[in-house]
Structures are given as structure tokens and as C-alpha cells.
N, C-alpha and C positions, 0 to 999 in steps of 0.2 A: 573650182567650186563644183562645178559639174560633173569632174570626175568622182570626187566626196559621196557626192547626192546618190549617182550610179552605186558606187559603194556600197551604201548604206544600203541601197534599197535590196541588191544583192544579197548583202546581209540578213534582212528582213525575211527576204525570200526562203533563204537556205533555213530560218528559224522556225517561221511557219511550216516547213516544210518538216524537218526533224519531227516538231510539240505533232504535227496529224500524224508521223509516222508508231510516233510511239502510243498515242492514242489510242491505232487503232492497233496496235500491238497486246497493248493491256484489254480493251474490247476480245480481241479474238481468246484471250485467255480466259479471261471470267467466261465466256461463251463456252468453252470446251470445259472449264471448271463445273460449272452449273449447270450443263446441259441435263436433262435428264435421264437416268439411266433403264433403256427398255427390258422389258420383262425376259426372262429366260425359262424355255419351258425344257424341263428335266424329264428324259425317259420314263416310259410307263412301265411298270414291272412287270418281269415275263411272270406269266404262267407257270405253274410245276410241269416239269418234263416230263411227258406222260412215257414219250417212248422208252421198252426196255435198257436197263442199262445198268450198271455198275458203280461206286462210286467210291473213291479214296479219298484221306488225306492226306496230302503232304506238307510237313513241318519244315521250316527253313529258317535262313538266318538273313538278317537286313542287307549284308555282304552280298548276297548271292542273289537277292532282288533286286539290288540297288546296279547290280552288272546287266541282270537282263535288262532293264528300265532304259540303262544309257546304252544298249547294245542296239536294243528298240528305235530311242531317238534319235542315234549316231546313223542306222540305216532310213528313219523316217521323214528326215532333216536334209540328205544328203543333195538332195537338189532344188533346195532353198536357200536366199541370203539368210537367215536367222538361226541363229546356234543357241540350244539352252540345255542344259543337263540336271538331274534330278541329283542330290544326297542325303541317303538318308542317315541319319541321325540322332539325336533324342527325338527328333521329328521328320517332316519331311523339309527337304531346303530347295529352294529352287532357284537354279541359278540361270542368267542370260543378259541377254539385252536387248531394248526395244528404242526405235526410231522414233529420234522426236527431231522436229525440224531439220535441220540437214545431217545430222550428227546421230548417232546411238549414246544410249544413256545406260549405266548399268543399271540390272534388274535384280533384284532379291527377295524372296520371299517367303519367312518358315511358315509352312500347315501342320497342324493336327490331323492324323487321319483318326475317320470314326467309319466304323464297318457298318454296314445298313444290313437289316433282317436279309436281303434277297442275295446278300454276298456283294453287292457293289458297294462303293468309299466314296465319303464326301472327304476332301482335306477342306477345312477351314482354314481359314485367316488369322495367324495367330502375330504378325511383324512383315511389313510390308516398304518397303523402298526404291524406289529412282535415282539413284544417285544423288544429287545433292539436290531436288526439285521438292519444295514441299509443296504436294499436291495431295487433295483426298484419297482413303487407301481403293473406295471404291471407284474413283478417276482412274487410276494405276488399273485396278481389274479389267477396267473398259477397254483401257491402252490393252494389255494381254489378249483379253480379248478379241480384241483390232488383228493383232501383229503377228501372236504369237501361231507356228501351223500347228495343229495338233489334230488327232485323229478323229473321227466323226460322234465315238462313243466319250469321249473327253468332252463335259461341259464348263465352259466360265462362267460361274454367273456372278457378276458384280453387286448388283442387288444387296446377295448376301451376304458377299465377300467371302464366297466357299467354290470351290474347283468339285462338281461330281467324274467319278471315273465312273463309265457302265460297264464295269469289270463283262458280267454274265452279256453285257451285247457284244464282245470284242470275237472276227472273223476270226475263226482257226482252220486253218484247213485240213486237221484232220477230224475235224468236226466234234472234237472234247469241245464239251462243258465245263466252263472254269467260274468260280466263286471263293471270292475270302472269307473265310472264317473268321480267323483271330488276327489283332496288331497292334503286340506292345514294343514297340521300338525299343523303351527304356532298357529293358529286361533282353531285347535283340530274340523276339519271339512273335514267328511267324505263320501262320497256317492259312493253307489254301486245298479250296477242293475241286477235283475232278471227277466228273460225270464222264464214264465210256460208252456211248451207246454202242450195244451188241451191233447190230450192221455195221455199223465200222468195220469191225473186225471179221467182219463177214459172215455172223451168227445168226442164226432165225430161229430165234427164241421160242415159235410155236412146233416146231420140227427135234427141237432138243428135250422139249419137256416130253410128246409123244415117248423119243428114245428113255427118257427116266420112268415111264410107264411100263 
């Protein structure tokens, strides 16, 4: 009889113990579900370039941006656990995966890109996924967010559930000015502009117009 009792009560124990774990399992989820999502503040637009300079465009195809993009990420990623790559498409597609509890989860995600007046891209949220997790799309942006490394001029903001690139803030070290123009993916039509400031090239713009004098 006393062994029984012991039993049981064992039993009891290990139930109680399950019904709080999972408890607080579903607690910690609705908590990360419903947390609120904080504000994101998006780049201020440069200024016009006042310095001398030059300025082209160049027209491209999806092909030939979609190599430098992952040629970018494949060097920018290289000493981080997290791997993600861009395809473009009739859209943009974003492919990766992101940690969730002890495991990674696949990531996918198609944007729309839409070109801003100053030459930088917001991609919005047009189809967004976790793997099999249904969770809000704007939770998912958070997670990215969180996880994902990306460059300093690359904003998340889940808010709206739109990715800003600050194309015209991105370092180059030959000190071009870069801005997009155009991007109809459908049609695989691309345009991008660059600004060459004369000093670069080692030009002094008030020394050159004397000589045209």
C-alpha cells in the first residue's frame, strides 16, 4: 500500500510538473507574440551634392545585380553563424534562416521594391514565412531583425513590414555616389546612377575652367 501511495504521488508530481512546464511555454509565447513592436527610425536624406562632379547612368539587368548582392553577402556574412541570400525575381526573394529555440527555422520572404525620390529602396512585405510557425508577419520582421547581420545603411522595420536599403548612404571607397533610378524586375529593367566627384580623379575644377578661359 505504501508503495502505491509513493506511486501515485510521484505521478502527481511529474503532472504538475509537465501542466507548469507547458504553462509557461504558451506564457513565454504569447509574450514574444504580443510584445510590442519598437519604433524604427529610417535615414535622413542627404542633401544634393554640391561638390563638382559628374554623373552617369548605368542600365543593367536583375542577373547582374542579383550576383553582386550575393557576392556582397557571401563576403559580408563570412564570419557569422547566419547565411541568407537574396533572388531576384518577378520580385525580390529573400532566402535564410533564423534561430529559434535551439534549432533554425527556414526563412522566406518576397518584397516589392519601390525606388524613393533620393535614389534609395524601401522592399515591402509582399509574402512572409517561418517555416511551418504561424506567427505574425510583423513578429517574423522582429525575429530578422534580431538575427539577421546586415549592413548599417540596411534598415528592418517591422512596424511596417518594409526592409529600407540607404542605397545613397552605402561606404565606397572610391568615393562614387551611387542612387537608383529605375526597377522593373518584371520586364528585368534596371537603372542605377553614379555621381564622380572630380577630386577623385584628381581634377580641380576651378584650375580647369581658368585653362577653358
Amino acid at each position: 500500500m505504501l508503495t502505491e501511495k509513493k506511486v501515485k504521488k510521484k505521478w502527481k508530481r511529474y503532472f504538475f510538473f509537465l501542466l507548469t512546464a507547458n504553462i509557461a511555454i504558451i506564457a513565454i509565447l504569447l509574450t514574444l507574440i504580443f510584445w510590442p513592436i519598437p519604433e524604427k527610425n529610417l535615414p535622413d536624406k542627404k542633401e544634393p551634392f554640391e561638390q563638382k562632379s559628374s554623373e552617369f547612368t548605368i542600365r543593367t539587368t536583375k542577373e547582374n545585380v542579383n550576383e553582386l548582392i550575393n557576392a556582397y553577402l557571401s563576403e559580408w556574412l563570412k564570419n557569422t553563424k547566419h547565411q541568407y541570400r537574396v533572388s531576384l525575381e518577378d520580385d525580390v526573394h529573400l532566402i535564410g534562416e533564423l534561430p529559434v529555440f535551439s534549432t533554425t527555422v527556414p526563412l522566406s520572404v518576397h518584397l516589392e521594391p519601390i525606388v524613393q525620390e533620393n535614389g534609395d529602396v524601401v522592399l515591402r512585405q509582399n509574402s512572409i514565412s517561418l517555416g511551418r510557425l504561424e506567427l505574425p508577419n510583423q513578429k517574423i520582421m522582429e525575429y530578422m531583425d534580431k538575427y539577421l547581420p546586415t549592413p548599417e545603411w540596411v534598415i528592418i522595420d517591422p512596424k511596417e513590414e518594409e526592409i529600407y536599403i540607404a542605397v545613397t548612404e552605402m561606404d565606397i571607397r572610391s568615393n562614387f555616389e551611387v542612387a537608383v533610378e529605375h526597377i522593373d524586375l518584371e520586364v528585368n529593367h534596371l537603372a542605377i546612377k553614379i555621381k564622380v566627384p572630380y577630386e577623385t580623379l584628381g581634377i580641380d575644377p576651378a584650375e580647369d575652367l581658368e585653362i577653358i578661359e
